[in-house]
C-alpha positions as CSV (number, residue, x, y, z in Angstrom):
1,X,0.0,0.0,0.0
2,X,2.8,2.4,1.1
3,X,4.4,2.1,-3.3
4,X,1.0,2.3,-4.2
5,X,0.8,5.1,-2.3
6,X,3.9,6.7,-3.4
7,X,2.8,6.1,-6.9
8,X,-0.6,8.0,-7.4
9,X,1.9,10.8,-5.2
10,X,4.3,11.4,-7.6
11,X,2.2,10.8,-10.5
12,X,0.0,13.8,-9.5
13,X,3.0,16.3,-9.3
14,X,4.1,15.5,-12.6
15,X,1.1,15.9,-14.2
16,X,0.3,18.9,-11.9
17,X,3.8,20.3,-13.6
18,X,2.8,19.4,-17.1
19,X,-0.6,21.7,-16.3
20,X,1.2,24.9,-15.3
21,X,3.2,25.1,-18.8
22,X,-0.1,24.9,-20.4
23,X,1.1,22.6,-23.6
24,X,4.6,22.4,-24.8
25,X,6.1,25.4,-24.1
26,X,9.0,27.2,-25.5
27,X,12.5,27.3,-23.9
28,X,14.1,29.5,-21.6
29,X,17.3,30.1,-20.5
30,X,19.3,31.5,-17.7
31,X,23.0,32.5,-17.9
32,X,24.8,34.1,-14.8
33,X,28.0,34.6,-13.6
34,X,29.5,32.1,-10.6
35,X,31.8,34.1,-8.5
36,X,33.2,32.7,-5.1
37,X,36.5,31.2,-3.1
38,X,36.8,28.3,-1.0
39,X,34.8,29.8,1.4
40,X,32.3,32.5,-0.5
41,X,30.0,31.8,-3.4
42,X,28.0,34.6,-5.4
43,X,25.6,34.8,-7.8
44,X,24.9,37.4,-10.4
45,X,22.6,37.2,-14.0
46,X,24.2,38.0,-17.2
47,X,20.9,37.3,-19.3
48,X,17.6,35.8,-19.7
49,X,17.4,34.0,-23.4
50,X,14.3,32.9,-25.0
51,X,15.8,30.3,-27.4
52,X,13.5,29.8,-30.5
53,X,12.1,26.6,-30.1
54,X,9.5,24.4,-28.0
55,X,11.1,23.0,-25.1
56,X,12.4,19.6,-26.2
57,X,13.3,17.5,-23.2
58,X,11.2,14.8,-21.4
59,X,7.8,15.9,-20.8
60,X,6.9,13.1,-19.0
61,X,9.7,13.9,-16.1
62,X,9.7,17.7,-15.6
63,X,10.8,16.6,-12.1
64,X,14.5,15.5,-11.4
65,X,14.2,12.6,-8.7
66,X,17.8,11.3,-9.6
67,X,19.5,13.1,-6.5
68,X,22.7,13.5,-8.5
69,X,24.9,16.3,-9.0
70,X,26.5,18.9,-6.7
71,X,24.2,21.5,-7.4
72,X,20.2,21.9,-8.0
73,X,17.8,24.0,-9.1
74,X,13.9,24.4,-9.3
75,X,11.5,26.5,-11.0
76,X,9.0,27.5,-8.8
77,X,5.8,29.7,-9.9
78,X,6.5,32.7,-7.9
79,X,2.3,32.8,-6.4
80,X,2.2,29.9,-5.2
81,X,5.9,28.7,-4.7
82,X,5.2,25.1,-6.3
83,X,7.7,23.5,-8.4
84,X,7.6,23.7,-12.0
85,X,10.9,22.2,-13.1
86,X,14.0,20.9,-11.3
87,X,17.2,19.9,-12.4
88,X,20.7,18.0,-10.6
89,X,23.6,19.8,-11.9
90,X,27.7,20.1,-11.9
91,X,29.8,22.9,-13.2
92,X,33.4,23.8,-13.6
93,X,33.0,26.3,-10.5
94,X,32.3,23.2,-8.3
95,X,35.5,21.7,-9.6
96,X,37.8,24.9,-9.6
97,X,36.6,25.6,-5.5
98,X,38.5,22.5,-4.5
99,X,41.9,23.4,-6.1
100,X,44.3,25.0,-3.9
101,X,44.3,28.5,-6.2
102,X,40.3,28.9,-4.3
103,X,41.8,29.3,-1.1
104,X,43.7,32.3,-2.2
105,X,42.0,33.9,-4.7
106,X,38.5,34.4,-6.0
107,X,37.2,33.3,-9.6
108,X,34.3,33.9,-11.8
109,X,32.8,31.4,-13.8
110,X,29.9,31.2,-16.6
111,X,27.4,28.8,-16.4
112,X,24.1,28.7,-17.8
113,X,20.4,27.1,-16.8
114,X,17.8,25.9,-19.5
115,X,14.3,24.9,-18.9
116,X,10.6,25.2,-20.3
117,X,9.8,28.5,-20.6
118,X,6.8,29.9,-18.2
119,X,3.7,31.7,-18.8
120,X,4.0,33.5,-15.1
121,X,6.7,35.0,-13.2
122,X,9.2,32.3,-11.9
123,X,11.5,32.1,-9.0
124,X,15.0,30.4,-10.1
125,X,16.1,28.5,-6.5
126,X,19.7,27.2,-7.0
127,X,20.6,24.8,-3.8
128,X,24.1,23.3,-3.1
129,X,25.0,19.9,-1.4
130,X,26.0,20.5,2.4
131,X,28.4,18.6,4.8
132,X,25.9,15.9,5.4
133,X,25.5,15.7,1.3
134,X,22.1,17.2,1.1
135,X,21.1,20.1,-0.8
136,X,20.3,23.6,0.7
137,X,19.3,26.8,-0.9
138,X,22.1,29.3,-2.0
139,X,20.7,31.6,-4.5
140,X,17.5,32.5,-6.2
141,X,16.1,34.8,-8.8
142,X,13.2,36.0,-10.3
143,X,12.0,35.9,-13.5
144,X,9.6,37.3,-15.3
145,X,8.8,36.1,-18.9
146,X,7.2,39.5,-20.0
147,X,10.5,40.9,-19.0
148,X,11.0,43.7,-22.0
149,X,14.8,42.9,-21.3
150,X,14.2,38.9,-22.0
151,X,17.0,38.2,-25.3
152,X,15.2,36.8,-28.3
153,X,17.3,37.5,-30.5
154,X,19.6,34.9,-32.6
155,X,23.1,34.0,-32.8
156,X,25.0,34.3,-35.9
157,X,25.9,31.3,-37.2
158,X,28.7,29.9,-40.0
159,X,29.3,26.7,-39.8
160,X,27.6,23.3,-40.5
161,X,25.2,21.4,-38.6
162,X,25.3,17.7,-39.0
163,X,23.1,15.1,-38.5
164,X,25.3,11.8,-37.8
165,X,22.6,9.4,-36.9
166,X,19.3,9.9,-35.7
167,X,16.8,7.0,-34.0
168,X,14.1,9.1,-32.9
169,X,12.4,11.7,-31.0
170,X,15.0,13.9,-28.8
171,X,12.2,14.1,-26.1
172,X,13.3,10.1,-25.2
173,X,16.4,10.1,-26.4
174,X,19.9,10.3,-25.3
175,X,21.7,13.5,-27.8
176,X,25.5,13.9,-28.1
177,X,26.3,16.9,-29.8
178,X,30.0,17.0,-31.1
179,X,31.5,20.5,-31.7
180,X,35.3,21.1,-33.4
181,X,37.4,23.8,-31.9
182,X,40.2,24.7,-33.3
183,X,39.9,23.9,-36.8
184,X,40.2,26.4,-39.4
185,X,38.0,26.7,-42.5
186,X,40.0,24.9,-44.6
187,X,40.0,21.8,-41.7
188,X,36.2,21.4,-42.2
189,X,36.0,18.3,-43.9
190,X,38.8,16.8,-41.3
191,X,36.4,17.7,-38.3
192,X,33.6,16.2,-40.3
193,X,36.0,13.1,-40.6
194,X,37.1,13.0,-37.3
195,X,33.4,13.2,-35.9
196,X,32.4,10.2,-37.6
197,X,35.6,8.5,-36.7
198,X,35.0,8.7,-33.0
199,X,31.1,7.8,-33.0
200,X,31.9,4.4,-35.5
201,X,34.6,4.0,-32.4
202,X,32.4,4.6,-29.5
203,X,29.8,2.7,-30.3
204,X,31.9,-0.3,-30.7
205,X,32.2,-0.7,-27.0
206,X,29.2,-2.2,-24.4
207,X,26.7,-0.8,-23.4
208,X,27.0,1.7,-26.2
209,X,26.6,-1.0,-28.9
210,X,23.8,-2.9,-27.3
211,X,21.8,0.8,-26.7
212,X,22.8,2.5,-30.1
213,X,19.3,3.2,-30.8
214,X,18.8,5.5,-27.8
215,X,20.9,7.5,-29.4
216,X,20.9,10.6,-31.2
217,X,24.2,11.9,-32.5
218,X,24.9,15.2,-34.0
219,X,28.0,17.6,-34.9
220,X,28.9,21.1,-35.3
221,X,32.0,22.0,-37.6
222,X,32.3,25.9,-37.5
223,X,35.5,27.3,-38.7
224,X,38.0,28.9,-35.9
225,X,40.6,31.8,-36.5
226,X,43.1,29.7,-35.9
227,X,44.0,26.1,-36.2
228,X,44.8,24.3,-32.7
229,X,43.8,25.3,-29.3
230,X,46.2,26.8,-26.7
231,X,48.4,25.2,-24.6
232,X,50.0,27.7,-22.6
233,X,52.7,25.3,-20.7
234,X,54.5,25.0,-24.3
235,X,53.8,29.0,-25.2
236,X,51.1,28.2,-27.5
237,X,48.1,30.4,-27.4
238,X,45.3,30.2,-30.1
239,X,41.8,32.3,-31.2
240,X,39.3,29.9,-31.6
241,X,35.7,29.6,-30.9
242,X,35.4,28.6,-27.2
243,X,38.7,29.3,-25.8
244,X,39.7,25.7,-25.1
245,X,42.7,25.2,-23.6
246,X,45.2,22.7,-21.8
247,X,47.0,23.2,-18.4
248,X,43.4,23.6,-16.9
249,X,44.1,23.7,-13.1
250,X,47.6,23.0,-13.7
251,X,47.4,19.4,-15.3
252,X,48.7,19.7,-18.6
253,X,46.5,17.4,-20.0
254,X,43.5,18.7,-19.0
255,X,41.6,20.7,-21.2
256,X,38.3,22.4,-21.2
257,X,36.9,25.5,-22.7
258,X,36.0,28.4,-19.9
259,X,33.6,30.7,-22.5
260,X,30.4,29.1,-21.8
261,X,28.8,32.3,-23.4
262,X,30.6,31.5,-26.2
263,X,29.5,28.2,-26.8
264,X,25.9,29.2,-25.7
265,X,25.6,32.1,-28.5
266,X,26.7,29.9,-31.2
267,X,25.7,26.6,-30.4
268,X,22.6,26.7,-33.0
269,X,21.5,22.9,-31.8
270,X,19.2,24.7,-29.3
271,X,16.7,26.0,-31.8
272,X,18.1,23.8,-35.1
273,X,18.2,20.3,-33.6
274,X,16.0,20.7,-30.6
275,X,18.2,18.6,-27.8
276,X,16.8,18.3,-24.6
277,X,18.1,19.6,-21.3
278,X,20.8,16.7,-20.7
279,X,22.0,16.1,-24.1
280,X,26.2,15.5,-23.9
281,X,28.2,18.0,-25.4
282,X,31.9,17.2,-26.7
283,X,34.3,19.6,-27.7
284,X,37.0,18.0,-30.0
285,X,40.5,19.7,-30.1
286,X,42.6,20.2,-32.8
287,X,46.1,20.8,-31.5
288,X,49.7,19.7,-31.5
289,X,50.8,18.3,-28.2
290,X,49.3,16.6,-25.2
291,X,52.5,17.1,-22.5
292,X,55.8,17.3,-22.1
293,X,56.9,13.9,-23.2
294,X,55.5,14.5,-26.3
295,X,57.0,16.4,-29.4
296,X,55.7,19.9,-30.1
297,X,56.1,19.2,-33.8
298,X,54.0,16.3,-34.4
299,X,50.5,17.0,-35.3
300,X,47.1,15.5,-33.1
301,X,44.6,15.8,-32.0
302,X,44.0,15.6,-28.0
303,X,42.3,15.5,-25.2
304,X,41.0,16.6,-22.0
305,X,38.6,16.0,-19.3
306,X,35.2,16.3,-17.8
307,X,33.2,19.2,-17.6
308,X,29.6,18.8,-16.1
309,X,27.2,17.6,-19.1
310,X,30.7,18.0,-21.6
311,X,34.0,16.6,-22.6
312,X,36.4,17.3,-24.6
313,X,38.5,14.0,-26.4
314,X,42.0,13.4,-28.1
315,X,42.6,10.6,-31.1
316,X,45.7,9.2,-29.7
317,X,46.0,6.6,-28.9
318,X,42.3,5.5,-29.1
319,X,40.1,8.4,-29.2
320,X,37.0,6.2,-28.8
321,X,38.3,4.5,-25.4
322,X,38.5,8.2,-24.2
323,X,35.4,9.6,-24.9
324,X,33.7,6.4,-23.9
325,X,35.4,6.6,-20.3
326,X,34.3,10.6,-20.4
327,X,30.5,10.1,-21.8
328,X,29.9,7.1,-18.7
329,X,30.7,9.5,-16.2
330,X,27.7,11.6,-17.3
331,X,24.8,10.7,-14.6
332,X,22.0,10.5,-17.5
333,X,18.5,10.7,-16.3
């Protein structure tokens, strides 16, 4: 009686959810600025994005039950304080604050929150896990979707968007959304190549080849300024489209891009592709060394490491093994 119970409860606050967007609605999207130390955490907004398209994840679980990540937040109408959508969540900031550079000095990160978009005011509630590993409030934020300041306006764009495989409906499926940094507009067919190299590779490995057909897959090839990506430990410093670099918290091999704006105002596969709120992103890197016991002069392409939802991946020596190991440690719900 008590699952029973439990059942018809959580049945009745998703569908209580679904009510309050009044159909599919479109998507909205938060970006702020994540400012703190090892002891101090701020908030701030940069911008509230309508993004051109109807909301496209799960509309049969606009509740996260999953208890995973290190952050959380909810979307609450702001009349009656109940929960409209709710999200587990990891960022760069929560990785950064337990290097030894956060006890000394402060740093400011970009991170961004996307969820259906509301017919009625909203109040953003962002919680953080705690000692005893259980999430209390840190910052919240009110939103109001007749806002004259809300941003609908759209991205340039440049590059190509392609369609690797597709096996259905984003709304139930798993999306993994390749983008190339760091290769130049003559390197587009190479990041096309490349792309296809490492999904033929991943899905040669269990699960991924027993589950292909939950999968969506899909690629971005834009062209950068520059070929490469910068690794500053060897003097190399590139202009590309996200920023990606090695030497991220002083590992040499680790490699991430910082510009989350960046990667927001181009990434197109919000309104082109429609992926939903958990789709994997990862950046491949086109650059010339990995560390030091490597030569500067021979040409590859490399890898990094986790970044919440995103990864970045290298082709030597097995590019598929890599992304495989960095895609698994996603918590997909």
């Amino acid at each position: 009686m008590r699952l029973k119970n439990l059942t018809i409860t959580v049945s009745l606050v998703i569908i209580s959810a679904l009510d309050a967007w009044g159909g599919t609605p479109a998507t909205m999207r938060l970006d702020f600025f994540h400012t703190g130390n090892a002891t101090q955490e701020l908030f701030s907004v940069d911008r509230v994005v309508m993004e051109p398209v109807p909301w496209p994840g799960n509309p049969n679980r606009p509740i996260d039950a999953t208890n995973r990540g290190k952050y959380f937040f909810e979307v609450r109408d702001l009349s009656s304080k109940r929960v409209l959508y709710s999200r587990g969540f990891s960022s760069i900031y929560g990785e950064w604050v337990t290097t030894d550079e956060a006890k000394t000095a402060n740093r400011t990160f970009h991170e961004s929150l996307r969820f259906p978009a509301p017919e009625a005011p909203v109040q953003i509630v962002v919680k953080k896990r705690n000692p005893q590993n259980t999430f209390r409030e840190i910052w919240t934020t009110n939103i109001d979707p007749k806002d004259k300041n809300l941003d609908t306006s759209k991205p340039p764009f440049s590059g190509r968007v392609l369609e690797i495989e597709k096996n259905g409906d984003s709304a139930f499926k798993v999306d993994l959304l390749f983008l190339g940094e760091g290769y130049t507009a003559a390197e587009q067919d190479k990041c096309e190549k490349d792309v296809r190299r490492l999904t033929a590779g991943v899905f040669t490995f269990s699960p991924f080849k027993e589950r292909r057909q939950d999968f969506n897959i899909w690629a971005i090839c834009a062209p950068s300024p520059d070929s490469g990506v910068s690794h500053p430990a060897f003097g190399i410093h590139r202009n590309t489209l996200f920023g990606s670099q090695f030497d991220v918290f002083g590992e040499e091999r680790y490699a991430l891009s910082f510009d989350n704006r960046a990667i927001r105002s181009l990434q197109p596969i919000s309104y082109i592709l429609r992926c939903p709120q958990r789709y994997h992103l990862t950046v491949i890197l086109l650059t010339t060394v990995w560390d030091r016991s490597e030569c500067p002069a021979r040409p590859r392409i490399q890898c990094g490491g986790l970044r919440a939802a995103a990864t970045t991946v290298r082709f030597v020596p097995a590019p598929s093994a890599i992304a495989l190991r960095a895609i698994s440690s996603i918590p997909w719900s």
